[in-house]
C-alpha positions in Angstrom: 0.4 35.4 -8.3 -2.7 34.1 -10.0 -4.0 31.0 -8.7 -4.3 27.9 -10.8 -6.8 26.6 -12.4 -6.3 22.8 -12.9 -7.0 19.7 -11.2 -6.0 16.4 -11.5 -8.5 13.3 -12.6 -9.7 11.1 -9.5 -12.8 8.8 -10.7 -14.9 7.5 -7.8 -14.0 4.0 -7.7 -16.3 0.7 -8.0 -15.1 -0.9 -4.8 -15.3 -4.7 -4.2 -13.8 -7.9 -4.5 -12.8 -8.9 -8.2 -12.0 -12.5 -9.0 -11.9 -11.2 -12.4 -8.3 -10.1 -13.6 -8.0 -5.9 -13.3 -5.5 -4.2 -15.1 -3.8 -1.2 -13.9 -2.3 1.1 -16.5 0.3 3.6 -16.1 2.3 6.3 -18.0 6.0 6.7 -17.8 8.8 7.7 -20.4 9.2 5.6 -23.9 11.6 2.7 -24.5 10.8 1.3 -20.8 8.0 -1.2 -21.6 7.0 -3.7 -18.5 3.8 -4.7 -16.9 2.5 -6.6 -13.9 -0.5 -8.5 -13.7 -2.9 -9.4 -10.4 -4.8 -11.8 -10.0 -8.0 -10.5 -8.6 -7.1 -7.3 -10.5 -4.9 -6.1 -13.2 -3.3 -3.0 -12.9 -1.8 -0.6 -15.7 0.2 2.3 -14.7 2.4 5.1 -15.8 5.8 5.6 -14.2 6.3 9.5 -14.4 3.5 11.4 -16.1 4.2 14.9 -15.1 8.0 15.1 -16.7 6.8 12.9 -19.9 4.2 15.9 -20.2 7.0 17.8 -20.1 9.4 16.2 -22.2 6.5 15.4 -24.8 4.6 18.7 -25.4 7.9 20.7 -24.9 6.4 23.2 -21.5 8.9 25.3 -20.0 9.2 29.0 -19.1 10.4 29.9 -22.4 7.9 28.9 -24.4 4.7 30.0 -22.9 2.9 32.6 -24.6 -0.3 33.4 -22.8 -4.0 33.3 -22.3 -4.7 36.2 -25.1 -1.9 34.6 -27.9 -3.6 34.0 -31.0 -3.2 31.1 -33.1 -3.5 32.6 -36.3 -0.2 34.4 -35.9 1.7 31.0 -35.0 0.5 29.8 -38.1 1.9 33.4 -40.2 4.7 33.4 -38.5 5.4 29.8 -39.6 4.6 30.5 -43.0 7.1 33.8 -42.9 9.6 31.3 -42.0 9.4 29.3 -45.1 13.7 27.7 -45.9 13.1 28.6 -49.5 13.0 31.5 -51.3 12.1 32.3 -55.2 14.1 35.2 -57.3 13.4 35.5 -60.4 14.2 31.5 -62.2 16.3 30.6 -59.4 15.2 28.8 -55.8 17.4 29.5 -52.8 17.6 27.5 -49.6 18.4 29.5 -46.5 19.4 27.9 -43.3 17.0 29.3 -40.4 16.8 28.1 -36.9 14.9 25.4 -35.7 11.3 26.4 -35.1 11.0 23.4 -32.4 14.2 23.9 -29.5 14.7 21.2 -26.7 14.3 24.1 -23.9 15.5 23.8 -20.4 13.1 22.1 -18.9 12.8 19.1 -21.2 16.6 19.1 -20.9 16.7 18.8 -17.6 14.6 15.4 -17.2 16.5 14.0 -20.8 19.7 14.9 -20.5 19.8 13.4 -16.8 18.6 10.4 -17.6 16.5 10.4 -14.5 13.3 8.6 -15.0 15.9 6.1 -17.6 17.8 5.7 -14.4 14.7 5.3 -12.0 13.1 2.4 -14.6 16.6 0.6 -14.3 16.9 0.7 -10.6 13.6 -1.3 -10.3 13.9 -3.7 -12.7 17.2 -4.5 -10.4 15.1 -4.9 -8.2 13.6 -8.5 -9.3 16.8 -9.8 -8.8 17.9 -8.8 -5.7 18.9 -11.3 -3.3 18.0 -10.1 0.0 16.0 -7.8 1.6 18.6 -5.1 2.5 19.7 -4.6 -1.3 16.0 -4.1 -1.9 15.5 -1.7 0.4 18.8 0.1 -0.6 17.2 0.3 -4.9 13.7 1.5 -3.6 15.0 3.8 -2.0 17.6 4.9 -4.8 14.7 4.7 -7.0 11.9 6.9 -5.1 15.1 9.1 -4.9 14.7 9.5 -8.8 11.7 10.1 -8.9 11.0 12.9 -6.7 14.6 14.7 -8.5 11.8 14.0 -12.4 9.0 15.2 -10.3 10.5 18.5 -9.1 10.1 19.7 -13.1 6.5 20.0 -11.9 6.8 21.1 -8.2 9.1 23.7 -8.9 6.5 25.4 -11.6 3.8 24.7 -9.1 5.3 25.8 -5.9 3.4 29.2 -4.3 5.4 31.9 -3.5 8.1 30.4 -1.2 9.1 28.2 -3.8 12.3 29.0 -6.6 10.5 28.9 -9.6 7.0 29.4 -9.8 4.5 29.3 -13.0 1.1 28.9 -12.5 0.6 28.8 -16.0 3.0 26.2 -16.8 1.7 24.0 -13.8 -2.0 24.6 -15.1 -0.5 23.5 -18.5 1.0 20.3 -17.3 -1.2 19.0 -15.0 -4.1 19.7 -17.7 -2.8 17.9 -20.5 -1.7 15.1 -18.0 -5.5 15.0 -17.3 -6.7 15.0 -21.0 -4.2 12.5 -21.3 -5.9 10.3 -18.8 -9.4 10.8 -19.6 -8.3 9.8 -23.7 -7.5 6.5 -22.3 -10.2 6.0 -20.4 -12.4 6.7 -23.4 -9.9 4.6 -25.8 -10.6 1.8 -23.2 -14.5 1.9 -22.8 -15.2 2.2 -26.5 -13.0 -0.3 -27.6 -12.7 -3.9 -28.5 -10.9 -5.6 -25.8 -13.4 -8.4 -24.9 -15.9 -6.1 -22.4 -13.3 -4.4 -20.6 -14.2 -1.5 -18.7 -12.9 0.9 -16.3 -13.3 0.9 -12.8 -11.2 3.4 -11.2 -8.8 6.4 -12.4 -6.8 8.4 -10.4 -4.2 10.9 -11.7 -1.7 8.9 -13.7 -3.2 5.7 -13.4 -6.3 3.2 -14.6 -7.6 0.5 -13.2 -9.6 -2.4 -16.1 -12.2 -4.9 -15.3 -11.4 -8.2 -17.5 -14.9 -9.9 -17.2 -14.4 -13.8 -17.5 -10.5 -13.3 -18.9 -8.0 -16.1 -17.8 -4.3 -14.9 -16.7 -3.1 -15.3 -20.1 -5.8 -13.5 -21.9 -5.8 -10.3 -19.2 -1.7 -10.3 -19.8 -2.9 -10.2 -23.5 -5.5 -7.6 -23.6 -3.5 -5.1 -21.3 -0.7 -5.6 -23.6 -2.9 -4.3 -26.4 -4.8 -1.8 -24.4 -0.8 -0.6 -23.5 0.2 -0.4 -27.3 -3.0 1.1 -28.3 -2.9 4.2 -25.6 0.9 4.7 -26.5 0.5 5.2 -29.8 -2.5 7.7 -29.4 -0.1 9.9 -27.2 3.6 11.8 -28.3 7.3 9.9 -27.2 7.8 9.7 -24.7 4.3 9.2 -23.0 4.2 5.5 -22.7 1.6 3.1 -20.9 2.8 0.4 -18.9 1.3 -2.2 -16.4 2.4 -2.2 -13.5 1.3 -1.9 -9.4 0.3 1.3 -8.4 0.0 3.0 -5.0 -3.7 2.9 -4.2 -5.2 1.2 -1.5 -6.0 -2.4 -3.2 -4.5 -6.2 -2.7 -4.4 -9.0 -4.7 -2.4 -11.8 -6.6 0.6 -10.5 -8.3 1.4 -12.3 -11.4 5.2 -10.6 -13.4 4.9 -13.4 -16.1 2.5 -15.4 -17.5 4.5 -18.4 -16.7 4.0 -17.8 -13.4 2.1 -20.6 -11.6 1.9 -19.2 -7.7 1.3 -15.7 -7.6 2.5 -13.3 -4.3 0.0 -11.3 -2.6 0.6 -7.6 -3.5 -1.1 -4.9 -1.0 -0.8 -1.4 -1.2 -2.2 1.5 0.9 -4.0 -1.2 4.0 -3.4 -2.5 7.1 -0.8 -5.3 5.6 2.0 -3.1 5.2 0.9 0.5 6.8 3.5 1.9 9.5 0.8 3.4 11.9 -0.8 0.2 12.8 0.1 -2.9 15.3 1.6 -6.1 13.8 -1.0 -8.1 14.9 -3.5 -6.5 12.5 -1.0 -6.7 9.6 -0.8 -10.7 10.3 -4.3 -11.2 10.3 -5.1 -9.1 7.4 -2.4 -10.7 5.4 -3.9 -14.0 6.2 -7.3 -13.9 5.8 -6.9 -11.8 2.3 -4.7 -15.1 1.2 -7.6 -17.3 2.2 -10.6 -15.0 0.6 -8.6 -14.8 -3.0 -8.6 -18.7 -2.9 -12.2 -18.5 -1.9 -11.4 -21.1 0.9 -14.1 -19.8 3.6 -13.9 -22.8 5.9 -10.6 -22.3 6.5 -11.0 -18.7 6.8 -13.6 -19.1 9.6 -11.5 -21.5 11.4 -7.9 -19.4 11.1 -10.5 -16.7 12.4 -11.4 -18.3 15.2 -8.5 -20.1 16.3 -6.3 -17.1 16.1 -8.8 -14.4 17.9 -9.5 -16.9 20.6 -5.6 -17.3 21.1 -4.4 -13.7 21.1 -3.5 -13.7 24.9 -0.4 -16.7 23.8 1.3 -14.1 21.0 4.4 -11.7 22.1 3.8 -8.2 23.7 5.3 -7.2 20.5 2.7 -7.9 18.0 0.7 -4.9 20.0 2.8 -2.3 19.5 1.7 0.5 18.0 4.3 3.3 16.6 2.7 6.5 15.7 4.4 10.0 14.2 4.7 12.6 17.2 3.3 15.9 15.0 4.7 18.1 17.7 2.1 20.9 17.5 -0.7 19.5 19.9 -3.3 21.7 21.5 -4.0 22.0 25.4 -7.3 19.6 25.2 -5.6 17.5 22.3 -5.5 13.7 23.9 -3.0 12.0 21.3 -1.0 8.8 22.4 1.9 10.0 21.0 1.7 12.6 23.0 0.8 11.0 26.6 4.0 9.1 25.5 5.8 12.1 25.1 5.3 13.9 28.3 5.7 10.5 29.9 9.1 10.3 28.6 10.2 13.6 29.5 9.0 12.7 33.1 10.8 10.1 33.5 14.1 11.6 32.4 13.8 15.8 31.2 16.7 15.4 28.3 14.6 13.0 26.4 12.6 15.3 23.9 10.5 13.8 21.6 11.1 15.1 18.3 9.2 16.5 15.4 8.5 13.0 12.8 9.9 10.4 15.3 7.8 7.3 15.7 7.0 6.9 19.5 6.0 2.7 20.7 3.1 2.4 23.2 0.5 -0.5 24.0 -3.0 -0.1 25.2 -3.3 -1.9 28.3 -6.8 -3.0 30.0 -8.1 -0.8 32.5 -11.5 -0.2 34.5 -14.7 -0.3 33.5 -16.2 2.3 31.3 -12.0 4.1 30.9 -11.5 5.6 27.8 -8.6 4.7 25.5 -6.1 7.3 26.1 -6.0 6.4 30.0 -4.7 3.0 29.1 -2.1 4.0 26.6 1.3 3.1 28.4 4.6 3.7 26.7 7.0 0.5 26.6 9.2 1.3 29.6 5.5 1.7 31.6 4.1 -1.8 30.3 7.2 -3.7 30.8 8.5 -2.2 34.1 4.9 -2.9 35.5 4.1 -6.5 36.1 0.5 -6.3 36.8 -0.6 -4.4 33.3 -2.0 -6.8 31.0 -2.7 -6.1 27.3 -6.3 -5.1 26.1 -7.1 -7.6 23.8 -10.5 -6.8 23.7 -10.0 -3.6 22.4 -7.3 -4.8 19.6 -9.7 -7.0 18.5 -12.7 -5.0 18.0 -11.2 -1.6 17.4 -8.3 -2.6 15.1 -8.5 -6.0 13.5 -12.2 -6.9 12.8 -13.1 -3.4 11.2 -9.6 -4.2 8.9 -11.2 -7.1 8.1 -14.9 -5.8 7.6 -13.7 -3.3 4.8 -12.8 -6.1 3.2 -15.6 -8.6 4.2 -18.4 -6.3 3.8 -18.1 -6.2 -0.4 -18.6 -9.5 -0.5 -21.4 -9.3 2.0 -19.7 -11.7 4.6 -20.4 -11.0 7.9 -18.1 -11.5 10.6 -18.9 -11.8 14.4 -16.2 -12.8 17.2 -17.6 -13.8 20.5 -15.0 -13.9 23.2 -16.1 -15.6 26.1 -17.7 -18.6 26.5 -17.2 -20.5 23.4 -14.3 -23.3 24.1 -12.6 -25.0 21.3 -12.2 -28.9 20.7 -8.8 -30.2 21.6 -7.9 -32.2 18.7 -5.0 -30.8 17.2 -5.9 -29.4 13.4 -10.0 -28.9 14.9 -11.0 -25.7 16.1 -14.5 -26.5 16.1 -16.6 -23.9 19.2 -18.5 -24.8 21.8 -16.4 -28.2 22.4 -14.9 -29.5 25.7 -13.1 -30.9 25.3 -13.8 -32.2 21.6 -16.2 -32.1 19.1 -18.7 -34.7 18.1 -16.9 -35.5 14.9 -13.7 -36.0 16.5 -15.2 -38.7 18.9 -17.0 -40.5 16.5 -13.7 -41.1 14.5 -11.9 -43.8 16.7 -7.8 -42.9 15.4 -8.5 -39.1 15.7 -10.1 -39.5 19.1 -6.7 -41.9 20.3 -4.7 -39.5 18.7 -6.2 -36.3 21.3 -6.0 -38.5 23.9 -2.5 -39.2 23.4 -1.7 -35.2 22.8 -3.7 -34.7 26.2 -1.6 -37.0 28.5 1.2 -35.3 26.7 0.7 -31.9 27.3 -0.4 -32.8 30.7 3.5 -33.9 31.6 4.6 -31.1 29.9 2.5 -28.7 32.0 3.4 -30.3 35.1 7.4 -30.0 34.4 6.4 -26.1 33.6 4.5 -25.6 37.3 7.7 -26.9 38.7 9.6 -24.2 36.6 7.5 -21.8 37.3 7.4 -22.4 41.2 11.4 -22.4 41.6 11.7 -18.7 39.3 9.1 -17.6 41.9 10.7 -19.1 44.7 7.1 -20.1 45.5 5.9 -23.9 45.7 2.2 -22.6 45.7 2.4 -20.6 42.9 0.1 -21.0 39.9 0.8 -20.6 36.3 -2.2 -18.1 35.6 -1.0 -15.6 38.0 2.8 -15.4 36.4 3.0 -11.5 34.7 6.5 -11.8 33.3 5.9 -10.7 29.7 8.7 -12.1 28.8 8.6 -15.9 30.3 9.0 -18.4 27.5 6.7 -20.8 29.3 3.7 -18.3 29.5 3.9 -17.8 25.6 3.4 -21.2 25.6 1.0 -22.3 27.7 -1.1 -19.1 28.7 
């Protein structure tokens, strides 16, 4: 089998943070014509490249000819082919087969309406109601899409797959390519008020709108949409919409559309492999930087890193794939939870692609990471293991927030002892105990902490005598409670 020959376009891309609009551009089939915009970027994107190649230039088994084919005999064999024919005076018209034939392929993707179907399924759902329906059309419509794709996995399949073509797979992928690189080229040379490229990756573009307003990006990436399309065959369409690259920003649908919602893809914010806390704190800090609001951001920083030992057990758990195939030496939480399940109790096999839940708990000095990995039946049915917050924090959430920090060359340092907080409610100035200089100098905010002291005060004496009778201990003390689940510990920690 002869191996192929083609690869797909990936640009290195220009990473940083735009305030600028970027478009992202993509192909999909014609008739379907929709685009998003995002504030911070706009993105233009195609919805199924690979079967619009295939619909478009007509590719199938049946009509591939051949590295050594010769074009000059296409072009006698359409001219032997001509409908009319001269004898003598007279003309006759003779009715020949059609030189161009939908073949099977092509047939296949139309006649299915599959990537019709797929289109449908997503504009439904904009309008769904809750979050179950929503779930139920994404999936629906991935569904559709990986039944357009298989025109293009089938061909490229090795030799364990069905139907395999190299040459047909080189073919597609190739003029998907070309297809790509014209746009990029239509883009950079054109007139579309300094527009540029920034990043292209197989079926998709992303465009820098320097100085553009919402209306005017939704503008331009209309015309850059209308211009591509018409430089390419039905059904290859371009169409702006998100894509699935690793980016976030403000989504605008409409340019009515006042508050936009923040739209990630391929980060922390909405990645499976990851703890919840991250997720939280990435979502919210990304909210804060696209506003540009970096008081605030410092101070939700601070107050939220300083108070990670009052959130649930729950925002620490991590849920990683179990692969299955680990070496001897290999030291994997998943699989330290694995073999500590089938310890416990021999029927329970972990299997191949299930997610397995585990914490890192805080150990000795100088212990690696793998000897604190507890599974949740470990953490919870042990009392004295406490979560390793120090580790969450500079392992997982402040490199998640670097990557993002470090293009706009903001530096972020968390210090996480020693540095109190004032007490005024709303104020989380450091270094103040037990408020800050500004809060005493104003007279009504200073009454108003005093009076949120005395009050918490009561309220933390009516939780020591809680606390003392579920211990049936009168000298107990509050710091020393290790019931995860105690409502009165989430609260005061």
């Amino acid at each position: 089998m002869q191996a192929p020959e083609q690869l797909q376009l990936i640009m290195e891309p220009l990473s940083a943070v735009y305030f600028d609009p970027v478009i992202v551009l993509d192909f999909q089939v014609r008739h379907f014509f929709h685009f998003f915009i995002i504030h911070s970027f706009i993105t233009i994107t195609t919805i199924s490249l690979y079967p619009s190649m295939v619909i478009a230039y007509n590719y199938c088994f049946s009509t591939l000819f051949g590295k050594d084919f010769q074009v000059s005999e296409l072009e006698s064999m359409h001219r032997d082919n001509e409908d009319v024919i001269e004898i003598g005076a007279i003309r006759y018209k003779v009715q020949f087969p059609k030189l161009k034939m939908k073949t099977c392929m092509p047939c296949v993707v139309s006649l299915l309406t599959v990537i019709g179907a797929r289109v449908m399924v997503k504009n439904s759902m904009r309008h769904a109601t809750s979050k179950r329906l929503k779930r139920i059309l994404d999936a629906r419509q991935l569904a559709l899409k990986l039944i357009a794709n298989v025109t293009y996995g089938y061909t490229s399949a090795n030799f364990s797959g069905r139907m395999p073509c190299v040459e047909v797979a080189d073919a597609i992928l190739g003029k998907g390519r070309e297809t790509l690189e014209r746009a990029i080229s239509l883009v950079n040379r054109g007139d579309y008020n300094g527009a540029r490229v920034i990043y292209g990756d197989t079926d998709s573009m992303f465009v820098l709108v320097p100085g553009a307003t919402k209306d005017q990006a939704f503008s331009i990436g209309r015309r850059i949409a209308a211009d591509v399309t018409n430089d390419n065959p039905a059904p290859v369409v371009l169409k702006l919409e998100k894509t699935k690259k690793r980016y976030a920003g403000w989504m605008y649908e409409n340019e009515e559309d006042d508050v936009g919602q923040l739209d990630s893809k391929g980060i922390e914010t909405i990645r499976r492999d990851t703890c919840l806390i991250v997720a939280k704190v990435l979502e919210r800090s990304l909210k804060l930087i696209f506003t540009r609001n970096w008081r605030a951001l410092g101070l939700y920083l601070n107050t939220k890193l300083s108070r990670l030992k009052e959130l649930p057990y729950t925002d620490f758990i991590f849920s990683k794939e179990f692969r299955g195939q680990y070496s001897e030496n290999a030291h994997v939480p998943q699989l330290k939870v694995a073999l500590s399940l089938a310890a416990n109790n021999p029927s329970h096999i972990a299997l191949v692609g299930e997610r397995l839940p585990y914490v890192v708990t805080d150990g000795p000095p100088n212990a690696t990471v793998i000897s604190c990995v507890r599974s949740l039946q470990e953490f919870l049915a042990d009392s004295s293991l406490q979560i390793h917050f120090i580790y969450y924090v500079h392992v997982h959430i402040l490199p998640a927030l670097r990557r993002v920090t470090d293009l706009l060359q903001l530096k972020i340092r968390w210090h996480p002892e020693g540095r109190s907080l004032c007490f005024t409610p709303g104020c989380s100035t450091l270094g103040s105990d037990p408020w800050c200089s500004s809060c005493i100098d104003d007279q009504s905010t200073l009454q108003f902490a005093l009076c949120s002291l005395a009050r918490e005060d009561r309220l933390r004496a009516i939780c020591r005598s809680v606390c003392a009778h579920c211990q049936k201990n009168p000298l107990c003390h509050m710091d020393r409670c290790v019931n995860h689940q105690c409502i009165i510990k989430k609260v005061f920690p």
